[in-house]
C-alpha positions in Angstrom: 97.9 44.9 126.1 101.2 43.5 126.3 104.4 44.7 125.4 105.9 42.9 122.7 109.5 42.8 121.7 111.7 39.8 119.7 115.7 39.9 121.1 118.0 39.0 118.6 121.3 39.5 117.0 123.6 39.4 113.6 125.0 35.8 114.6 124.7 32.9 117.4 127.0 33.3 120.6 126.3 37.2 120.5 124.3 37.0 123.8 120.7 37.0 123.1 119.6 34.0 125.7 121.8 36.1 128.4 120.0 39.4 127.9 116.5 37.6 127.2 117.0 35.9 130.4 118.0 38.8 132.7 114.9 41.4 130.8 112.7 38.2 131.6 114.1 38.0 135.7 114.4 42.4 135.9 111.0 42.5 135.3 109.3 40.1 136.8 111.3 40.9 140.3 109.3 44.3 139.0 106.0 43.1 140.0 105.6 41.9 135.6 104.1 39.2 134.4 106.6 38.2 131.6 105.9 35.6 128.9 108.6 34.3 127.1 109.0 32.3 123.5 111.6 30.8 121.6 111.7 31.3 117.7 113.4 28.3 116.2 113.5 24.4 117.2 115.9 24.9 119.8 114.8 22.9 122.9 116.6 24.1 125.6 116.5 27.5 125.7 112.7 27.5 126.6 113.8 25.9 129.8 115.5 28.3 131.2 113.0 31.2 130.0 110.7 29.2 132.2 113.0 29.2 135.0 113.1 32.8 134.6 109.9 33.9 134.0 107.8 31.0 136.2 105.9 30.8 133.1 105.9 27.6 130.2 107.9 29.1 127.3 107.2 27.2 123.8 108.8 27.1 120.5 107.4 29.2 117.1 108.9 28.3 114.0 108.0 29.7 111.1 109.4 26.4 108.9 107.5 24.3 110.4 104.5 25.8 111.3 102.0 28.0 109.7 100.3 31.6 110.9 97.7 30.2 112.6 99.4 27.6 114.7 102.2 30.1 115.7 99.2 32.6 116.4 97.4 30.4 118.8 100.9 29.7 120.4 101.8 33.0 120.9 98.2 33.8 122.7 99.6 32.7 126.1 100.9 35.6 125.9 97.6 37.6 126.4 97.6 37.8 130.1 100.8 39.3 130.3 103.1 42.5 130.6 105.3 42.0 128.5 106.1 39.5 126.1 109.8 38.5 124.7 110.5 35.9 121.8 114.6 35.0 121.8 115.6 34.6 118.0 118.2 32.2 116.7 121.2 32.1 115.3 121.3 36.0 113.4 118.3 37.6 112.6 117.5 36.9 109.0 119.6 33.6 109.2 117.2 30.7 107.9 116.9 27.5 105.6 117.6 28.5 101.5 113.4 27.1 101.0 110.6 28.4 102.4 108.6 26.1 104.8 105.1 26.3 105.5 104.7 29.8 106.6 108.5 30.7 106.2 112.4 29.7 105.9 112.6 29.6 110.5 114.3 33.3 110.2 113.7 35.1 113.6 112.7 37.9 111.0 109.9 36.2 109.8 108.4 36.0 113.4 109.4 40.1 113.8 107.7 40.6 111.3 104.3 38.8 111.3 103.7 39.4 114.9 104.6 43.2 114.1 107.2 43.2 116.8 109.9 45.1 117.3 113.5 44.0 117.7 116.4 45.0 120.3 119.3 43.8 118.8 122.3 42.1 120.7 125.7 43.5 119.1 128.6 42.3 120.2 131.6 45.3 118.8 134.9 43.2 119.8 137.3 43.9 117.1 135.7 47.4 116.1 134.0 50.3 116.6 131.8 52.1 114.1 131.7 49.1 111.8 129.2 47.9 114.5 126.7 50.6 113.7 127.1 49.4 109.9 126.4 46.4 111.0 123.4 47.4 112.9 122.2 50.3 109.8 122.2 46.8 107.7 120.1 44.8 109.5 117.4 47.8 110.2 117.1 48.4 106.7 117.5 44.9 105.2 113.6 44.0 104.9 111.0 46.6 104.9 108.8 44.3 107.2 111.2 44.2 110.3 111.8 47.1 112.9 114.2 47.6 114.7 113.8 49.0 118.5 117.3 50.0 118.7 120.7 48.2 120.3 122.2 46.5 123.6 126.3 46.0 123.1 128.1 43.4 124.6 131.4 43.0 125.7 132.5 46.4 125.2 136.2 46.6 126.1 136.2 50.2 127.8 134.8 53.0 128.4 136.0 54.8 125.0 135.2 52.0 122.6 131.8 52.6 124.3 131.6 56.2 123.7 133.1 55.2 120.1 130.3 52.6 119.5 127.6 54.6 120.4 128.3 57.5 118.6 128.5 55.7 115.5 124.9 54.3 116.4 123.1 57.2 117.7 124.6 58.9 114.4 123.1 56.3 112.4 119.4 57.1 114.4 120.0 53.8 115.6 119.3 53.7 120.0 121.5 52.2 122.3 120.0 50.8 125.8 122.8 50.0 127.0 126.4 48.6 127.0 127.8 45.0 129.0 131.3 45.4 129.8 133.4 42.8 128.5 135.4 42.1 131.7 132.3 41.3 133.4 131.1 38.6 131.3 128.5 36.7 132.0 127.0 33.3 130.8 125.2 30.5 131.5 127.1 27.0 131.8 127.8 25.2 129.0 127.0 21.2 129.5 124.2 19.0 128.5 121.0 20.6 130.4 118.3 19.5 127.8 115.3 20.9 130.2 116.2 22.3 133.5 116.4 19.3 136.0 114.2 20.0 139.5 117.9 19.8 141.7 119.4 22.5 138.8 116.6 25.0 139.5 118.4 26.6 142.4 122.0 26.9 141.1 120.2 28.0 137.5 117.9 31.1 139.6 120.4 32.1 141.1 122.1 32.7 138.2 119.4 34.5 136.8 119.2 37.0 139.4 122.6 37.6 139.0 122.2 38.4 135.4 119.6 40.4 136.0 121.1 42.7 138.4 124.2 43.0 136.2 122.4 43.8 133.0 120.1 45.7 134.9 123.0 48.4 136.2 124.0 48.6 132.8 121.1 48.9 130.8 118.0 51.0 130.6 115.3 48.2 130.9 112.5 51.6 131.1 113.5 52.8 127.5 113.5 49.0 126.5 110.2 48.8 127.4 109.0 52.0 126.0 110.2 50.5 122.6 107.9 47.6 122.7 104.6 47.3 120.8 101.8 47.2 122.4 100.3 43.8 121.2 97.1 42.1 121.7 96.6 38.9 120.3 94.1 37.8 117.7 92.1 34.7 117.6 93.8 32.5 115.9 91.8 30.5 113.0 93.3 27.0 113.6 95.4 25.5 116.8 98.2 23.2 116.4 98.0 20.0 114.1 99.1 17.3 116.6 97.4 14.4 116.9 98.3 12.6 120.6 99.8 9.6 119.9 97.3 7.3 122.1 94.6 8.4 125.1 96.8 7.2 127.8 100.5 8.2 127.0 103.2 6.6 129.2 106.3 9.1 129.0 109.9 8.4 129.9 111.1 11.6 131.8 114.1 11.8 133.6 117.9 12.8 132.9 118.6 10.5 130.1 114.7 11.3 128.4 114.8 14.8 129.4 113.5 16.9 125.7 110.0 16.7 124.5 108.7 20.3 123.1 106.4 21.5 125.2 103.6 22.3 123.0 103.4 18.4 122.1 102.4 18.0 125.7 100.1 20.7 125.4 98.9 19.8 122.4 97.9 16.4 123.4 96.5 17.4 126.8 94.3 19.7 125.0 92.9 16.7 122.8 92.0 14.7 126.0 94.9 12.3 126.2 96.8 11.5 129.8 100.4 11.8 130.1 101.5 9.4 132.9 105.4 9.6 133.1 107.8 6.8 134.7 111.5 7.5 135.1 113.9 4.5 132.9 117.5 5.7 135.0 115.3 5.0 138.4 114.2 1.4 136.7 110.4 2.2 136.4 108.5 0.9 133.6 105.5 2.0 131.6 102.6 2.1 132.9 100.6 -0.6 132.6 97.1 1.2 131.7 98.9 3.0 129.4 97.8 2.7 125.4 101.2 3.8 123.8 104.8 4.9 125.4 106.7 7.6 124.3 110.7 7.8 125.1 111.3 11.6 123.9 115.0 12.6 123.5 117.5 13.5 125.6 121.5 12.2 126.6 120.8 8.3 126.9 124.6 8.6 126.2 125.4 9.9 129.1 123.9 7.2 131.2 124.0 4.5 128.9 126.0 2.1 131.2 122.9 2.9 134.1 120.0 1.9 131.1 122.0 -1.2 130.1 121.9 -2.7 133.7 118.2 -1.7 134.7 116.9 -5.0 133.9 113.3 -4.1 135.3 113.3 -1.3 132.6 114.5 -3.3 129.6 112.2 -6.1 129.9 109.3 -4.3 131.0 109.3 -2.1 127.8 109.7 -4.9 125.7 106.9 -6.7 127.3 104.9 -3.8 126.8 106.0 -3.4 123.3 104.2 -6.9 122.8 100.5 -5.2 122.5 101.2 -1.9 121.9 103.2 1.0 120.3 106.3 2.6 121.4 108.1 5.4 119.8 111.3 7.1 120.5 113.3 10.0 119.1 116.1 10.5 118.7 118.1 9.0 122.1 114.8 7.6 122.4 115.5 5.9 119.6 119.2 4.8 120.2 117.8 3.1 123.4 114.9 1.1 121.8 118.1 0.1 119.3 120.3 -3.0 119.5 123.1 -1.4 121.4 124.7 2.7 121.8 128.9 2.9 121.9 129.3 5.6 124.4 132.0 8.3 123.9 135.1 6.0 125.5 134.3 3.2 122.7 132.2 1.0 125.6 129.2 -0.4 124.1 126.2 -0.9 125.6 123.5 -3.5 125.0 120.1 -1.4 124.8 116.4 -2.5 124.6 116.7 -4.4 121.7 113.1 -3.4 120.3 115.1 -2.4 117.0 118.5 -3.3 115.2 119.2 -0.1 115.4 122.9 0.3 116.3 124.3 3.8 117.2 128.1 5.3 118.6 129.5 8.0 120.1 132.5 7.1 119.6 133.3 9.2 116.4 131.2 12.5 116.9 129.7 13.8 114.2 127.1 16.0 114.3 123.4 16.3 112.5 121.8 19.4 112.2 118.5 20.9 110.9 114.6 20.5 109.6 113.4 17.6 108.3 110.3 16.6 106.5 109.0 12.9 106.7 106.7 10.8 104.7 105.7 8.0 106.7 105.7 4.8 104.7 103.8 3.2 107.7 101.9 4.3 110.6 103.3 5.4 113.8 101.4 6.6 117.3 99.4 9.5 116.2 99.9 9.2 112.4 98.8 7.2 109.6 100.9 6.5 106.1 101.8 9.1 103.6 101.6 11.7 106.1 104.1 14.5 106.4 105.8 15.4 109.5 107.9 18.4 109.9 110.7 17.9 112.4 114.1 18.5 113.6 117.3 16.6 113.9 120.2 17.2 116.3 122.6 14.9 117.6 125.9 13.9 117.7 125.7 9.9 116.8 127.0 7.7 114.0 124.3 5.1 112.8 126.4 1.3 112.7 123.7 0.0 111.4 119.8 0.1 111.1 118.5 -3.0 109.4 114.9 -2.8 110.2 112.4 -1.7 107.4 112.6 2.4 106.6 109.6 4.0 108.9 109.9 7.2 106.5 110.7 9.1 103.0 113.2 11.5 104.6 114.3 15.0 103.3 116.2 18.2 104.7 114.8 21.5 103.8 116.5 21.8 100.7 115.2 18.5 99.5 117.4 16.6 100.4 117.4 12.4 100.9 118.7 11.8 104.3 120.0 8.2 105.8 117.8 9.0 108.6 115.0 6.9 108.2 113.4 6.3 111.3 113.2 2.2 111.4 109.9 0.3 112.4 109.8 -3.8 113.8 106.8 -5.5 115.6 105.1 -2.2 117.1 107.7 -0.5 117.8 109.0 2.7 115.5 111.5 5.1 115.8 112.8 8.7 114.0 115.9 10.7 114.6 114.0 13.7 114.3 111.8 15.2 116.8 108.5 16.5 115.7 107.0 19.6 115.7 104.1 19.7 113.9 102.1 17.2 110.7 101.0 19.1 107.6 97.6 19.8 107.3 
């Protein structure tokens, strides 16, 4: 049996990757075998919980999948010591309408795995109030229990003693306390997934995380406070159809996010996943059946796609026979051209008239359910596709006929359509999973 615990907090930028990470590093350097998970479409945290763990973290999201695709995720899990899923944003903090098994609340995983959660409070600006706080999260929903607290940022050693007595008053436990002046935090820039030359800068500042929250926190008690979980077979797997049996992927800098349970998924239905690298000028792979650009930060090396020549044409002559698909900066690149943040624009593949710029940010965020009013690699018309949208791009224009019905998860139209030409098709969203 594992232990099983869910870290999270009563709002984002609390600290919740920081202590998931250094738990994740403490025990493992232990002699544990640690599994990590990521509740929520968030696609780069999982990254660095692999980093830290040495183990494949995926995403469960209770929005956009049901019980039994998040119960046959979480069975990776089995073979391990303990296992940790890292909310997002606050604990209860969701869509306003419920999605197939849930609104994406961290609570909802808490509570239908049955795990307990160690909460991330950050008391800057007061004292007992932060044991209110706490009190009013442990006893907002019956279903959800709470393991007790970790502070953060604590500005001395009173407003400690201050904080804790308020909690341990309310029966709430506190594992321990991060001093503020101490701070630490991972770098804030565009990661997407953790690039091979990052991985020794990014352990290293693992370890040092770990040591730090280790001196300061009782990682035994937080272990005694996790439930002892054994996972049960789950009825159904994921509902992702690969989209071809030979899948040419770009991976590199610029192509850097896929979720990893697509991967898995399609691995697991036979496909091949042969990947080729568009910043180094490689093209698809010619036995290939469909290519895939996933997303990523084309934008920060747009000027670098524009002038691969090899790359360009060799995706367009691909895109002759067969499918291609991007998302999101997949997308932008199979578009007409992408204005980079300076106002420089930047002829692209030309597959679709999609036109994109960086040039006034403006930023997209959250769930989206398709229709598809025609086919795409791996799905077939009228189906529903539950994704994800976030970037920070302007659309110029996108003349080419509407690939999908698009909604946000209040209902919603969005001008995100996705766009479809010849055989190749595009979405701003990435997908998660296809109603079943």
């Amino acid at each position: 049996m594992a232990a099983a615990l869910v870290i999270s907090a009563p709002a984002s930028g609390v600290g919740k990757t920081t202590l998931t990470l250094a738990l994740a590093r403490a025990w493992r350097n232990r002699g544990l075998n640690v599994q990590c998970f990521k509740s929520g479409p968030d696609y780069i945290d999982p990254a660095f919980h692999a980093a830290a763990t040495g183990r494949a973290s995926v995403n469960v999201d209770s929005w956009a999948m049901d019980r039994g695709a998040i119960a046959h995720l979480v069975s990776r899990g089995a073979d391990a010591d303990v296992v940790l899923a890292e909310g997002s944003m606050g604990l209860f903090d969701g869509v306003a309408a419920r999605g197939v098994s849930g609104t994406g609340a961290t609570a909802d995983i808490a509570e239908m795995l049955g795990w307990p959660v160690v909460l991330v409070i950050d008391p800057s600006g007061q004292a007992q109030t932060a044991a209110a706080i706490a009190a009013g999260l442990r006893d907002y929903r019956a279903g959800v229990r709470l393991a007790g607290v970790v502070l953060n940022r604590v500005a001395s050693p009173r407003h400690e003693d201050l904080v804790r007595r308020a909690l341990v008053d309310a029966g709430i436990a506190v594992f321990g306390a991060l001093p503020r002046h101490a701070e630490i935090s991972l770098p804030k820039r565009h990661l997407g997934l953790v690039q091979a030359e990052e991985r020794a800068e990014i352990g290293q500042l693992i370890d040092e995380t770990a040591r730090f929250v280790a001196e300061h926190v009782d990682l035994d008690a937080v272990l005694r406070s996790a439930a002892r979980w054994l996972p049960q077979p789950a009825a159904n797997g994921l509902n992702v159809a690969p989209p071809g049996q030979r899948i040419a992927l770009a991976r590199d800098a610029a192509f850097s996010f896929v979720y990893p349970h697509m991967l898995e998924a399609w691995r697991a239905a036979g496909a091949e996943i042969s990947t080729f690298s568009p910043l180094a000028d490689e093209t698809p792979d010619a036995s290939a059946d469909v290519c895939w650009l996933p997303g990523g930060y084309p934008e920060l090396h747009a000027g670098k796609l524009a002038a691969n020549a090899r790359f360009r044409s060799g995706l367009r002559a691909f895109a002759e026979t067969r499918p291609v698909h991007g998302e999101c900066g997949g997308y932008m690149v199979l578009g007409t051209s992408l204005t980079d943040a300076d106002g420089l624009r930047h002829e692209m593949t030309g597959l679709l008239g999609l036109e994109t710029s960086f040039a006034k940010r403006r930023m997209h965020l959250g769930y989206r359910l398709a229709e598809l009013a025609a086919p795409m690699p791996g799905h077939q018309p009228g189906a529903r596709l539950r994704g994800h949208e976030f970037h920070y791009s302007t659309i110029v224009a996108q003349p080419d006929a509407p690939l999908a019905v698009v909604h946000d998860a209040t209902g919603a139209a969005m001008a995100e359509t996705g766009s479809r030409r010849g055989h190749a098709t595009g979405t701003f969203f990435h997908l998660i999973a296809e109603d079943r």
